[in-house]
Backbone as a ProteinNet text record, in pm:
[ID]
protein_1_A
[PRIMARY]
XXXXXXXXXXXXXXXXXXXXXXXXXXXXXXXXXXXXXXXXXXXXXXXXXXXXXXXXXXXXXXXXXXXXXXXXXXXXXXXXXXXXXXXXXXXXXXXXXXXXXXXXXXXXXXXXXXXXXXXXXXXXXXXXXXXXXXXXXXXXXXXXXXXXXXXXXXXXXXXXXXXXXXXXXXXXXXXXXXXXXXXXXXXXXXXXXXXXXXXXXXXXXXXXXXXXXXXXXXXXXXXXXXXXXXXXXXXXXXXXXXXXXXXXXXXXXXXXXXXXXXXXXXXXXXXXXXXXXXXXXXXXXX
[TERTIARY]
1146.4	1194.8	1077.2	1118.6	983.2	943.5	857	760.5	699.1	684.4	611.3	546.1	460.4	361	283.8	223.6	200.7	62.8	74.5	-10.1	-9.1	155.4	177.9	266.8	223.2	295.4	407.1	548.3	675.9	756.8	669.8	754.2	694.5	637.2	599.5	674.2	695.3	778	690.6	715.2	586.4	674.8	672.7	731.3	680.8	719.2	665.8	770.6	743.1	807.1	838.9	963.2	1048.8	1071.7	1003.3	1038	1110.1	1217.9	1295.5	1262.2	1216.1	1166.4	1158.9	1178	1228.8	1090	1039.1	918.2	854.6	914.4	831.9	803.5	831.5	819.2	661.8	574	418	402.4	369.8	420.1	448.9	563.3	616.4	589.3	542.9	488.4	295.5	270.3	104.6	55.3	106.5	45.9	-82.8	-211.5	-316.9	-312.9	-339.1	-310.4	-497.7	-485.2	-673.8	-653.6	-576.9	-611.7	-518.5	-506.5	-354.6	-336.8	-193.8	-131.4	-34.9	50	164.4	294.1	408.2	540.5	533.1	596	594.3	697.8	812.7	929.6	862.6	761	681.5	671.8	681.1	701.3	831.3	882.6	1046.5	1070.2	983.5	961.6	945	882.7	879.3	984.3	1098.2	1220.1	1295.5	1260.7	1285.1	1219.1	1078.1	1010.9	904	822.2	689.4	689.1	571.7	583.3	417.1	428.2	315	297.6	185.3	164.1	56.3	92.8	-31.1	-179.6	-233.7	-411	-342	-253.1	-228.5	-176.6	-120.6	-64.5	-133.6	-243.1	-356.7	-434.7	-465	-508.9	-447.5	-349.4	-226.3	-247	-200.1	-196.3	-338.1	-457.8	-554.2	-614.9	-589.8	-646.5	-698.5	-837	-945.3	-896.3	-832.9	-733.7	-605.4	-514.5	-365.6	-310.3	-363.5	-326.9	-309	-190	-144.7	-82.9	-74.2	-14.5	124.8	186.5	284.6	314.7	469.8	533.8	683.6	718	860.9	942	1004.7	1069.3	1221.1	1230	1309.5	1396.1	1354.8	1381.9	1530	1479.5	1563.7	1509.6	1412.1	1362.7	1209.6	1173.5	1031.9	960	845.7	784.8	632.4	551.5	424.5	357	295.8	172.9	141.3	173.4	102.4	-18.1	-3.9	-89.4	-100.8	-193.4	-237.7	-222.8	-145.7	-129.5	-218.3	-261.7	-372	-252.6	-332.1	-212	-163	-23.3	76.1	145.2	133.6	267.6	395.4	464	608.2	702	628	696.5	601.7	672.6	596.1	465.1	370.1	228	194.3	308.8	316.2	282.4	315.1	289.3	152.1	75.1	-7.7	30.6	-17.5	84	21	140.6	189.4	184	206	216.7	355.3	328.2	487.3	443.6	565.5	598.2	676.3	635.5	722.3	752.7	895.1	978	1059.7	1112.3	1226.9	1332.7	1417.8	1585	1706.8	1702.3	1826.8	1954.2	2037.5	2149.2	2090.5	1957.9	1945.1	1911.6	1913.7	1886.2	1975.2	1936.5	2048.9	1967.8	1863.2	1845.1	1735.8	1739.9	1670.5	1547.3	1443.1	1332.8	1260.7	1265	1207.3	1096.1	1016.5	871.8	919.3	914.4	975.2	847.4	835	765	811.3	720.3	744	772.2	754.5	761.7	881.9	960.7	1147.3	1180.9	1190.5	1315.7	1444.9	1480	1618.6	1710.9	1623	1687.2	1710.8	1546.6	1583.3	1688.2	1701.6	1826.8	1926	1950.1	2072.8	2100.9	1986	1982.8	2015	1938.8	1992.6	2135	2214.6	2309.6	2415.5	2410.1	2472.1	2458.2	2316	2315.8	2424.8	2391.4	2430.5	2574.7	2664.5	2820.7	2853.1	2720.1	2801.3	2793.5	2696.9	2656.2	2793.5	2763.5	2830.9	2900.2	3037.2	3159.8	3231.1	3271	3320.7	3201.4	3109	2997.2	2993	2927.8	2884.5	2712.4	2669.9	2541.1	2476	2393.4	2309.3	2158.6	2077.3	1948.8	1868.6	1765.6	1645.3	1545.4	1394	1281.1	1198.5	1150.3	1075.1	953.4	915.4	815.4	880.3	1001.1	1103.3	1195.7	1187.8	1182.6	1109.8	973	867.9	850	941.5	845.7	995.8	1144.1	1188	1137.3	1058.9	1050	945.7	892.9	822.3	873.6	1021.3	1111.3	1084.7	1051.8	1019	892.5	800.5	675.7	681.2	759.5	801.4	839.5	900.2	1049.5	933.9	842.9	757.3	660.2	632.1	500.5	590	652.9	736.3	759.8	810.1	795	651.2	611.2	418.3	382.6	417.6	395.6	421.8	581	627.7	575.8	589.4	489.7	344.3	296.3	131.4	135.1	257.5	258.1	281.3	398.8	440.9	305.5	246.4	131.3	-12	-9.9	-113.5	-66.5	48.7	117.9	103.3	115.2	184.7	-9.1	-87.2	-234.4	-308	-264.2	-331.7	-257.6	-119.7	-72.6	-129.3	-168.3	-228.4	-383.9	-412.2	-614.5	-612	-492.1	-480.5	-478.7	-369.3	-362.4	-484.8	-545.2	-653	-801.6	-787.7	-889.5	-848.9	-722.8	-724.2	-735.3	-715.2	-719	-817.2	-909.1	-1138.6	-1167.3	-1086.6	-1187.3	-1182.3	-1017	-962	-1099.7	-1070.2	-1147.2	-1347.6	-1371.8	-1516.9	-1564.4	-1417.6	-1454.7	-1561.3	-1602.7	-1669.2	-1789.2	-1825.4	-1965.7	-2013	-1889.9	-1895	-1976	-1883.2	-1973.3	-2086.2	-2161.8	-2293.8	-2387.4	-2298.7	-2408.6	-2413.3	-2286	-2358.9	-2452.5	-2414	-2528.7	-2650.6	-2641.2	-2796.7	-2863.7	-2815.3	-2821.7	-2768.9	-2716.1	-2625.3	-2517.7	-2579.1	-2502.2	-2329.2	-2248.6	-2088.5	-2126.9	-2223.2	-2209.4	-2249.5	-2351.7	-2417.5	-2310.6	-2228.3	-2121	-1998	-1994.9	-1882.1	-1917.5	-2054.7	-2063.3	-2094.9	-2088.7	-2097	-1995.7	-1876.3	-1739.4	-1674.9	-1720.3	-1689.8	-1715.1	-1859.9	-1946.9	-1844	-1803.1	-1730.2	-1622	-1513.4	-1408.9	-1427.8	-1590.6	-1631.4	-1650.7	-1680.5	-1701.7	-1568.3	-1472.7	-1347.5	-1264.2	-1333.6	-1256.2	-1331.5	-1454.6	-1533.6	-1451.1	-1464.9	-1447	-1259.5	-1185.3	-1028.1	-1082.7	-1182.5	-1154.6	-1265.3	-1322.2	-1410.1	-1310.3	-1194.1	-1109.8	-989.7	-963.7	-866.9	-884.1	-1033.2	-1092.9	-1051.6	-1097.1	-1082.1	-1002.8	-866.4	-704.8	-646.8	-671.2	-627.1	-694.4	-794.6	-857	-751.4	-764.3	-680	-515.6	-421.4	-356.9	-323.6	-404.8	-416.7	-466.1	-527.1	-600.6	-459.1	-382.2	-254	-160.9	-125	-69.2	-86.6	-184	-234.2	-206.8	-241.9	-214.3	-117.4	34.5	111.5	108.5	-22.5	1	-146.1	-34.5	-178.8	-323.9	-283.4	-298.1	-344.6	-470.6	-467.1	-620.1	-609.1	-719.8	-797.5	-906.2	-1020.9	-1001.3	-1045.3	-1052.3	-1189.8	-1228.1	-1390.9	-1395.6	-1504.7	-1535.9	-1527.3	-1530.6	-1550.9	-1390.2	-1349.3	-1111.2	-1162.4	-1205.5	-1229.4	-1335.9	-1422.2	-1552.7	-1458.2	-1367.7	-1298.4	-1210.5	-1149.4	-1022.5	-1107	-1228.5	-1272.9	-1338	-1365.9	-1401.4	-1314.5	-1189.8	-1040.8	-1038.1	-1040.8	-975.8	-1082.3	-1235.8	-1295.6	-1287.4	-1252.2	-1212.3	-1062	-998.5	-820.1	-874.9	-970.6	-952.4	-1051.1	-1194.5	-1199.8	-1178	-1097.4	-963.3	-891.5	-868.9	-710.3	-780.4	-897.5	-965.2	-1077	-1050.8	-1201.1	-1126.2	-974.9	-946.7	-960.7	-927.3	-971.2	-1125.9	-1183.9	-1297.8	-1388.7	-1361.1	-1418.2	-1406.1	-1251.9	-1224.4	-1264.9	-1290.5	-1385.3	-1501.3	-1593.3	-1725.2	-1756	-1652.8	-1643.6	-1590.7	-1514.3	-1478.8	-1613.7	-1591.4	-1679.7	-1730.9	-1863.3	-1872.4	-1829.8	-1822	-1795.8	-1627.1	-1562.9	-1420.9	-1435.6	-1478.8	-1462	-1537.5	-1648.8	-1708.6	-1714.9	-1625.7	-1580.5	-1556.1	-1483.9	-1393.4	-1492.8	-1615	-1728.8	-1805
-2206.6	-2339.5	-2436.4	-2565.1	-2693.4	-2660.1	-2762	-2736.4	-2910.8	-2924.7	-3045.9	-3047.6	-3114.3	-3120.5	-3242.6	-3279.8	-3400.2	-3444.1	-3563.7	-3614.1	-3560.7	-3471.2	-3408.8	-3550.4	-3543.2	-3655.9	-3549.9	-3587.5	-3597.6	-3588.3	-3652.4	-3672.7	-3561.9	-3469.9	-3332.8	-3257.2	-3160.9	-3090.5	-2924.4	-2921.7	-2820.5	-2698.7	-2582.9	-2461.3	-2335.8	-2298.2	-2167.9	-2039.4	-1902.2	-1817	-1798.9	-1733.5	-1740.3	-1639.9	-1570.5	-1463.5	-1367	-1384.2	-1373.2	-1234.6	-1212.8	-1098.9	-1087.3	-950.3	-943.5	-899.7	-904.3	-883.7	-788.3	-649.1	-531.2	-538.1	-629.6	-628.4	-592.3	-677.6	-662.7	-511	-445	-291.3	-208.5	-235.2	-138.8	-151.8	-229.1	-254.8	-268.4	-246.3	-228.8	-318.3	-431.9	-583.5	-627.6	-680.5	-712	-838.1	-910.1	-1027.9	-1058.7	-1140.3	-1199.7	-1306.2	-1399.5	-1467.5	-1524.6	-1538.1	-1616.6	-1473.5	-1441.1	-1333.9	-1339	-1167.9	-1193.5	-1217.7	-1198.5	-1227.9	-1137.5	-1235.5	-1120.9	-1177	-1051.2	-1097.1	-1155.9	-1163.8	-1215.4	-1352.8	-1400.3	-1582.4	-1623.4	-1637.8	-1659.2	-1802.4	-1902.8	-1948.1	-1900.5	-1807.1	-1761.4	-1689.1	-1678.9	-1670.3	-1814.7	-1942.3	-2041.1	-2114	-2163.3	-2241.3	-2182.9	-2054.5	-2005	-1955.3	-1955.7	-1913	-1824.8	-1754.6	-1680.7	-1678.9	-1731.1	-1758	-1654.2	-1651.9	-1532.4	-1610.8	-1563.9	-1632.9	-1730.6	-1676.8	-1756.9	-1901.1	-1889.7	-2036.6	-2117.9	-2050.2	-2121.6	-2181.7	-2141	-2212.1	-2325.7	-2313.5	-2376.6	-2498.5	-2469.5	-2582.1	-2707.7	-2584.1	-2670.3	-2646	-2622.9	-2567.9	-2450.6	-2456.3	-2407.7	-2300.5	-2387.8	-2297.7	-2362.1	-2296.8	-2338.7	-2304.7	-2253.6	-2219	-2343.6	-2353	-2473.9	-2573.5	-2580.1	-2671.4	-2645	-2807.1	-2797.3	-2800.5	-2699.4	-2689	-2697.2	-2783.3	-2788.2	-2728.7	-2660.1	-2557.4	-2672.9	-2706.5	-2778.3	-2829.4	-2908.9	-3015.2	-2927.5	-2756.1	-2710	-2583.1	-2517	-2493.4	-2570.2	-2604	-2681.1	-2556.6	-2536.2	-2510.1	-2504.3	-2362	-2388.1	-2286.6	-2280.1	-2172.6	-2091.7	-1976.7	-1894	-1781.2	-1778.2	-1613.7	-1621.5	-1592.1	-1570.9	-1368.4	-1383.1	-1249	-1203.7	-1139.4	-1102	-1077	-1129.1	-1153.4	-959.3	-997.8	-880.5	-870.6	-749.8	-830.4	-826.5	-964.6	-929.5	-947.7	-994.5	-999.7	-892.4	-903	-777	-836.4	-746.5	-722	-846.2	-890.2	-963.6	-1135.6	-1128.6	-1274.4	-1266.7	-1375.7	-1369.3	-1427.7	-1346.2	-1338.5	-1511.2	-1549.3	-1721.5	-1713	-1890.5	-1859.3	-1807.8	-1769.3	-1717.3	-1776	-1812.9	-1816.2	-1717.6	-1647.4	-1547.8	-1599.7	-1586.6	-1643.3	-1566.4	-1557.9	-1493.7	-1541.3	-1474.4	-1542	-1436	-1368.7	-1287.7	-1289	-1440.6	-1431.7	-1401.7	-1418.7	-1394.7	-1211.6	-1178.4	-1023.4	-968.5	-853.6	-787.7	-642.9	-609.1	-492.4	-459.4	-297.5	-235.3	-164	-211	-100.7	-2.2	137.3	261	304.7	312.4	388.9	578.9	660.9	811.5	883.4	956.8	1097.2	1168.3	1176	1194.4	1362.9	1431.5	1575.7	1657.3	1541	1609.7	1469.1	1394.1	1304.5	1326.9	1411.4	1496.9	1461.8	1525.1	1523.9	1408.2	1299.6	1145.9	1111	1129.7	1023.6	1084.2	1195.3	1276	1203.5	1190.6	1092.6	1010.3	875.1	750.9	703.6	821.4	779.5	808.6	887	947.5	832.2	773.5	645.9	524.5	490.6	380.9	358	507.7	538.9	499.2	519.5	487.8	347.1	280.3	139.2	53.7	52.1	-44.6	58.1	123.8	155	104.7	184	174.3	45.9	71.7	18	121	104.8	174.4	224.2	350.4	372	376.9	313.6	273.7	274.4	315.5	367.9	337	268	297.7	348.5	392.7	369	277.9	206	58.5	125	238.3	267.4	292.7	386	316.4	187.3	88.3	-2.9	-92.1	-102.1	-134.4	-98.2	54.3	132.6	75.5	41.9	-55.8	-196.6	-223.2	-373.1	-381.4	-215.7	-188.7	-112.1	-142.8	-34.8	-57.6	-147.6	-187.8	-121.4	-134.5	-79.4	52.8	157.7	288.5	297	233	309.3	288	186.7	161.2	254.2	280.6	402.2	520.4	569.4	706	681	554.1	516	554.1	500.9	500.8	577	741.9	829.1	919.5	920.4	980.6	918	790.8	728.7	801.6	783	831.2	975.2	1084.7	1208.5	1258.5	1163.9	1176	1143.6	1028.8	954.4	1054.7	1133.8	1265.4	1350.5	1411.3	1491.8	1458.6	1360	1305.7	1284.7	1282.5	1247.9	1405.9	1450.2	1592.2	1660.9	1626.4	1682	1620.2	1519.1	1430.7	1510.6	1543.9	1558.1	1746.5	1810.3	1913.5	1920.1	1839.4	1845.6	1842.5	1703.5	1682.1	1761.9	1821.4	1939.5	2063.8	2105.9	2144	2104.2	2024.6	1975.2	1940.5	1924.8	1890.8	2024.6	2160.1	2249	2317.6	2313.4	2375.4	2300.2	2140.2	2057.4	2103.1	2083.1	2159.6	2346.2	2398.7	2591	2615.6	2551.1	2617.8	2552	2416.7	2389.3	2440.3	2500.1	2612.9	2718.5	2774.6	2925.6	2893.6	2789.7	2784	2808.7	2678	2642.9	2821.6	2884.6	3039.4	3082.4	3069.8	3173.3	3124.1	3009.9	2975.7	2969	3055.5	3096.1	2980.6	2922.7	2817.6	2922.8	2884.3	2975.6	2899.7	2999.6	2935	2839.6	2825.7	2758.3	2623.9	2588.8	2485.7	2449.6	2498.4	2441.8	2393.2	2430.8	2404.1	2284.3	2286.7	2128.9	2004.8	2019.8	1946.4	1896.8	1993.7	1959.6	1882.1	1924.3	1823	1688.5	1684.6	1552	1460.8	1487.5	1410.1	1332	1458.3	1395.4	1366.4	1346.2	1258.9	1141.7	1114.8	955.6	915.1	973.7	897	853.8	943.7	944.5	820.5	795.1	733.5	565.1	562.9	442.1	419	521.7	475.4	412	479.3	441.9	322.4	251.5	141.5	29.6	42.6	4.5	-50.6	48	80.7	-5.8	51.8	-8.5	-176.2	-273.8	-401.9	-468.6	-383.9	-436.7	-341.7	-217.9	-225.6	-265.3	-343.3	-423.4	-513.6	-598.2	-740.6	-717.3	-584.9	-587.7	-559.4	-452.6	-449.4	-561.6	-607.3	-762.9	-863.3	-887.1	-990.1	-896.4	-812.6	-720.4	-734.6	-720.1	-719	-894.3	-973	-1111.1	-1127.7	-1040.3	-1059.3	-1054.7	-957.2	-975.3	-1045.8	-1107.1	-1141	-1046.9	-942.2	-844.2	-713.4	-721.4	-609.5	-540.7	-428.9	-365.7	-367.2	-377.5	-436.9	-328.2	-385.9	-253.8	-204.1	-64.7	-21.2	8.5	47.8	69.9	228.2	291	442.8	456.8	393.4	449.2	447.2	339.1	394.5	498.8	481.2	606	758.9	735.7	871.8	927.7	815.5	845.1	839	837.3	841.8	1009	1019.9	1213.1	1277.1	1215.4	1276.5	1322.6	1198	1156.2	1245.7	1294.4	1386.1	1529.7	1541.8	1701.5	1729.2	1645	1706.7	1685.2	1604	1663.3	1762.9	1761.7	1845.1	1994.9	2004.3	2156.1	2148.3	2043.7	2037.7	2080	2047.4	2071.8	2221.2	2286.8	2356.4	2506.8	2564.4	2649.3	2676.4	2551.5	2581.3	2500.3	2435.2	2435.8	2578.1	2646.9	2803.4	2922.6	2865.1	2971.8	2931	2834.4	2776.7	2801.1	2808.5	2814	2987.3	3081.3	3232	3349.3	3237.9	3292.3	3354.8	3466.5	3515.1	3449.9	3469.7	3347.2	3414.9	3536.4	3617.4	3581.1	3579.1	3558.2	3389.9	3332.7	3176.9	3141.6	3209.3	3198.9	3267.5	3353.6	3482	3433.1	3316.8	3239.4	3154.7	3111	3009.2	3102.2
1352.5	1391.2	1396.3	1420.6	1417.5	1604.2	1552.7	1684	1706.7	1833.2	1841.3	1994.7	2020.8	2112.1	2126.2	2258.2	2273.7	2174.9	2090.3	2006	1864.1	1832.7	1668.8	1617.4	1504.1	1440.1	1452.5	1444.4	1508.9	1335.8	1252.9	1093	999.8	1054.5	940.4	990.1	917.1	921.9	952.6	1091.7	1143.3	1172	1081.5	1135.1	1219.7	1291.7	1338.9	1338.8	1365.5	1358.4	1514.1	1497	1694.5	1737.3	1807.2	1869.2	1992.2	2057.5	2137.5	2157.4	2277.9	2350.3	2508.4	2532.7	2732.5	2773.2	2854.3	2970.3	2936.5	2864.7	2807.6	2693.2	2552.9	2418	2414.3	2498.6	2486.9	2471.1	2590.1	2652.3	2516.7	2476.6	2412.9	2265.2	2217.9	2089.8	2083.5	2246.8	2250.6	2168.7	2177.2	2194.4	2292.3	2187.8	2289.9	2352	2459.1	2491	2502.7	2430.3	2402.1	2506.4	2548.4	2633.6	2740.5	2881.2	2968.7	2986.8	3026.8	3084.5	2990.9	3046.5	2955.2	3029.4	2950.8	3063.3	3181.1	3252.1	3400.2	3498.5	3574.7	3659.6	3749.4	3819.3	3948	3911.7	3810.3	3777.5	3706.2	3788.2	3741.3	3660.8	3627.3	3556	3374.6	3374.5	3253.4	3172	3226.4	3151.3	3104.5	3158.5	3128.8	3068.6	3081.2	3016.5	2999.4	2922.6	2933.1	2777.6	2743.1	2558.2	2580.1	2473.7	2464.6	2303.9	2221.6	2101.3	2043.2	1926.8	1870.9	1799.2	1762.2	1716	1615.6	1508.8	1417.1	1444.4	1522.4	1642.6	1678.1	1769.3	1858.1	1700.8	1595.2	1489	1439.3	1427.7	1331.8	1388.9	1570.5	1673.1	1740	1615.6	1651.1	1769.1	1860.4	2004.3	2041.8	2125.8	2136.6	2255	2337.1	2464.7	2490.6	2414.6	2436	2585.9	2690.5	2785.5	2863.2	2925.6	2975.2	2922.6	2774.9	2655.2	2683.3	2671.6	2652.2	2505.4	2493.5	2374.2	2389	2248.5	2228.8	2071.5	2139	2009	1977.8	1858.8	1791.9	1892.4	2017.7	2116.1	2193.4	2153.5	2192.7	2343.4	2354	2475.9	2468	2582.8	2580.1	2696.3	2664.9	2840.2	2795.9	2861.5	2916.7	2845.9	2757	2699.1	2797.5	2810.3	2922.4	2882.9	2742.1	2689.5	2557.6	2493.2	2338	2307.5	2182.7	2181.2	2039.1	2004.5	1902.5	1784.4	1661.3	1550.9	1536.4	1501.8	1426.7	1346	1210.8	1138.6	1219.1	1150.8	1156.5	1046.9	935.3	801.3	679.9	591.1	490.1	469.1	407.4	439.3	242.6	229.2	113.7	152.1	308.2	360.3	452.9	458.3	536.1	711.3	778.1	939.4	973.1	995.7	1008	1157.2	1189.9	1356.8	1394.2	1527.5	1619.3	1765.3	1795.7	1925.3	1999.1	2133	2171.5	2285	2367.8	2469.5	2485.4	2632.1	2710.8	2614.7	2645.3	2618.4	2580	2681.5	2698.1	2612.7	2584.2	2504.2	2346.7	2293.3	2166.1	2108.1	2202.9	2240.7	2150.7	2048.2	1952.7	1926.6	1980.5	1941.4	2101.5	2140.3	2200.4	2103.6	2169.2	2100.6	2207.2	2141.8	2234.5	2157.8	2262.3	2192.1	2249.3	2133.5	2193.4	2133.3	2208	2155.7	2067.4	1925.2	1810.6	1828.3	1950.9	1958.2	1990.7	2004	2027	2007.9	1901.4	1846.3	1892.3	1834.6	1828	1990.9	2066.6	2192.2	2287.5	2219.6	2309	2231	2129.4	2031.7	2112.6	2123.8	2187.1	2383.4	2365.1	2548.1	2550.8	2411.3	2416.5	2403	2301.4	2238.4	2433	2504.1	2576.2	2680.2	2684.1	2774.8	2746.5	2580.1	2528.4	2550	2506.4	2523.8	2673.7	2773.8	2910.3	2943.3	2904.9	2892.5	2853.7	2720.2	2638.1	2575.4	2628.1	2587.9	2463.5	2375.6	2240.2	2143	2154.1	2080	1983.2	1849.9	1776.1	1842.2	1830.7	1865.2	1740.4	1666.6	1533.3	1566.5	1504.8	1506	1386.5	1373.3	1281.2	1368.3	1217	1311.5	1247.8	1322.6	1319.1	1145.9	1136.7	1049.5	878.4	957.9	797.6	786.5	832.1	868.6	786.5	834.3	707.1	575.4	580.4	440.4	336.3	385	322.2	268.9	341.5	265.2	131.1	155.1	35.5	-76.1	-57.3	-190.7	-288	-357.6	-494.3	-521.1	-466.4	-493.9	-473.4	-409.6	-409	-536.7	-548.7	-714.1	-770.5	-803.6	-914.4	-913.5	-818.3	-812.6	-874.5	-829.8	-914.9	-1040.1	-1060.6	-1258.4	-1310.9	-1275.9	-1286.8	-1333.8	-1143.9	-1192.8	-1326.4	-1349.8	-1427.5	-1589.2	-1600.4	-1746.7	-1770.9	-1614.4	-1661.8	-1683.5	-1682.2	-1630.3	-1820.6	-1867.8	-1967.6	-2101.6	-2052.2	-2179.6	-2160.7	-2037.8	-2042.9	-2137.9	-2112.9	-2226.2	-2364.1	-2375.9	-2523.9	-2584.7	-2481.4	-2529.3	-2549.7	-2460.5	-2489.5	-2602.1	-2597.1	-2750.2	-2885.7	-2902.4	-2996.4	-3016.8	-2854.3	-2899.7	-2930	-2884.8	-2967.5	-3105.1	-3141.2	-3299.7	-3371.6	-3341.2	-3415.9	-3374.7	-3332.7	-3287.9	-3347	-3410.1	-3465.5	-3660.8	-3689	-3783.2	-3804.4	-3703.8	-3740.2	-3754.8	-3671.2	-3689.4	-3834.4	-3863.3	-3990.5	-4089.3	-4135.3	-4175.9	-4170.3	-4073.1	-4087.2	-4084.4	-4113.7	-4080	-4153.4	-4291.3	-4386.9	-4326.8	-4320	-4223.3	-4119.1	-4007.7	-3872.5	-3978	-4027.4	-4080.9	-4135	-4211.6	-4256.4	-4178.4	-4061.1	-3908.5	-3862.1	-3866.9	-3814.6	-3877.5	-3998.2	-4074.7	-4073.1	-4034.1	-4023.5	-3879.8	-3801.1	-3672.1	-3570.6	-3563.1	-3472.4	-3374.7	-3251.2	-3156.3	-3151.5	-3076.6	-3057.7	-2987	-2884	-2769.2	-2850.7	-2866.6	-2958	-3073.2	-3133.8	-3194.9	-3097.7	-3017.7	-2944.7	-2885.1	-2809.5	-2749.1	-2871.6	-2994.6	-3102.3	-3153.9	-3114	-3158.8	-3068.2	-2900.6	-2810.1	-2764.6	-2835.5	-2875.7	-2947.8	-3038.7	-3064.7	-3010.5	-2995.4	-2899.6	-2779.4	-2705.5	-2566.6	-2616.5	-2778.4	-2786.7	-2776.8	-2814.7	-2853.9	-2693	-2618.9	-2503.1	-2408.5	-2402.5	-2377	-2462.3	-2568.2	-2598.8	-2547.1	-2535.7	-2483	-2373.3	-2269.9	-2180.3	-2110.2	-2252.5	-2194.1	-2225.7	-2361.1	-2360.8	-2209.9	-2218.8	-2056	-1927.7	-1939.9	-1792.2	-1780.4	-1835.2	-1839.3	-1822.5	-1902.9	-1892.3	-1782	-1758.8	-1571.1	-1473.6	-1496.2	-1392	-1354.8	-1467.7	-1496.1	-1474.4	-1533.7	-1459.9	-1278.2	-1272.6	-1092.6	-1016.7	-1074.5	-960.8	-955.5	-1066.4	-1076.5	-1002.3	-998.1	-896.5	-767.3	-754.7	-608	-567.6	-622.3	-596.8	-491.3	-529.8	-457.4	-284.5	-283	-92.2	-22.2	3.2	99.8	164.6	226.1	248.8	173.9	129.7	-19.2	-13.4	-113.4	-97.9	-169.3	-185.7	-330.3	-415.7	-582.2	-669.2	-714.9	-612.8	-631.8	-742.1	-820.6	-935.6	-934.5	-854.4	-843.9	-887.5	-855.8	-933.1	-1082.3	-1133.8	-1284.9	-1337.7	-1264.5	-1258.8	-1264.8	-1177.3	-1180.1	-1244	-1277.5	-1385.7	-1522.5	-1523.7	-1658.8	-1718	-1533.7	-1576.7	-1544.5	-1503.9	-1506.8	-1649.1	-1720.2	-1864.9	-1974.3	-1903	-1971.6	-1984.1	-1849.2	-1844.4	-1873.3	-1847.4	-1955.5	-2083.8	-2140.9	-2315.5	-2321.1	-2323.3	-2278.8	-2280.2	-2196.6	-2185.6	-2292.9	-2339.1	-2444.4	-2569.2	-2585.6	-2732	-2712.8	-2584	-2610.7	-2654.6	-2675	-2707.4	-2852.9	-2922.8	-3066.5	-3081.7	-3028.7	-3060	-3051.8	-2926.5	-2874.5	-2999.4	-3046.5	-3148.6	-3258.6	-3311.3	-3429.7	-3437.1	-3324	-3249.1	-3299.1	-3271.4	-3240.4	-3372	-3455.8	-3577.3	-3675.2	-3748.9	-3819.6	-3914.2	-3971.1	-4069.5	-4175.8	-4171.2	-4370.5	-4400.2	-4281.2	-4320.2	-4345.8	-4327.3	-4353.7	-4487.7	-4508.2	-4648.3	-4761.2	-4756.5	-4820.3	-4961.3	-4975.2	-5066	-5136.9	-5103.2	-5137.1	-5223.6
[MASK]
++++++++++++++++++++++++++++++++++++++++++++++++++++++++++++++++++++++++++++++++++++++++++++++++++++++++++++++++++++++++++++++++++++++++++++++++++++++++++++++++++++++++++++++++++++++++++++++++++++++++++++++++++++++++++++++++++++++++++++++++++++++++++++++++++++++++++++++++++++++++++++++

């Protein structure tokens, strides 16, 4: 809702976020209060006119110490700054946390929140529901938890990560089937140069890392390729949240000796056996 206060121009259009909460919300969501107090029944005032604002507020609002400021919520409750609460989200981690105002107000009340011990779920739900039935009679008893809760507002980015996975799971396959083939088709291609290099005393081992020499350049250049354009796509990605995690250089560092040791493996069975073949059967024909 808008907001106004003594000396706000009155013609912008100033929003804040509204938070309708009872005397324990602090408590039970282990909310820090950086400055003022928080709600409390011992000031019976503060169910009527008392607000408690988070850092993002005290910025917004310009003020150094909002404590004691008066505030008016869309000329619809007015009262008294009592407490600064240290910022929290309350919208997805896609917005950057805006101001809020938090205030008493009983009729806007639509949900109970319980902090339970994660070590028998089962049995508080089985308590609450048994409370709730005696409470508020023929109510439906309905339940989330506040953590899947959040991990909804990140559904899209779930489904997409499992696409991801399964693409990147599939284009490994489809790459190691490719660096098979042609590892076999170099060794067929050089057998008769393998057997010279034996006969002219060239160990397996020394052929084998010669054959792998190769297919490390190729893998090397995919992936100087690679690197640049998943930079550029992950950084526009990430754009979306406010909230995001830098991209170290060590994720591509790693996926690059990922990307060395699956080929690698994929090519060293027939490189080994190219490396190990006799030279009289390969030059027999020469």
């Amino acid at each position: 809702m808008n907001y106004i206060y003594e000396g706000l121009d009155e013609r912008k259009n100033n929003m804040t976020g509204c938070i309708p909460v009872d005397y324990d919300f602090i408590d039970t969501f282990k909310l820090n209060i950086v400055e003022g107090r928080g709600f409390s029944k011992e000031y019976p005032t503060d169910e009527t006119n008392a607000f408690i604002v988070n850092e993002a507020a005290r910025k917004e609002f310009g003020w150094d110490t909002p404590i004691g400021k008066e505030l008016n919520i869309a000329n619809w409750k007015k009262g008294t700054i009592i407490g600064v609460v240290k910022d929290f989200h309350f919208n997805s981690l896609r917005q950057k946390i805006g101001p809020a105002v938090l205030y008493i107000e009983p009729p806007h009340f639509e949900y109970f929140s319980v902090r339970v011990n994660p070590a028998n779920v089962s049995q508080t739900i089985d308590f609450l529901k048994d409370k709730w039935q005696k409470l508020v009679p023929g109510e439906t008893f309905e339940y989330s938890f506040l953590a899947e809760d959040f991990d909804r507002l990140y559904s899209t980015e779930t489904r997409l990560a499992k696409i991801l996975i399964i693409i990147t799971i599939l284009a490994i396959v489809v790459a190691c089937l490719g660096l098979f083939g042609l590892s076999f088709f170099a060794a067929e291609q050089r057998k008769r140069e393998i057997g010279i290099r034996k006969v002219f005393g060239a160990t397996a081992t020394a052929i084998a890392i010669m054959s792998a020499k190769e297919f490390a350049r190729l893998v090397l250049v995919a992936n100087l390729i690679a690197w640049p354009i998943a930079w550029y796509i992950m950084n526009k990605w990430l754009q979306n949240f406010a909230y995001r995690a830098g991209i170290e250089i060590w994720t591509f560092l790693l996926a690059g000796m990922i990307s060395f040791v699956i080929s690698l493996l994929t090519i060293s069975y027939k490189s080994i056996r190219a490396a190990c073949a006799n030279p009289a059967d390969t030059l027999r024909y020469e």
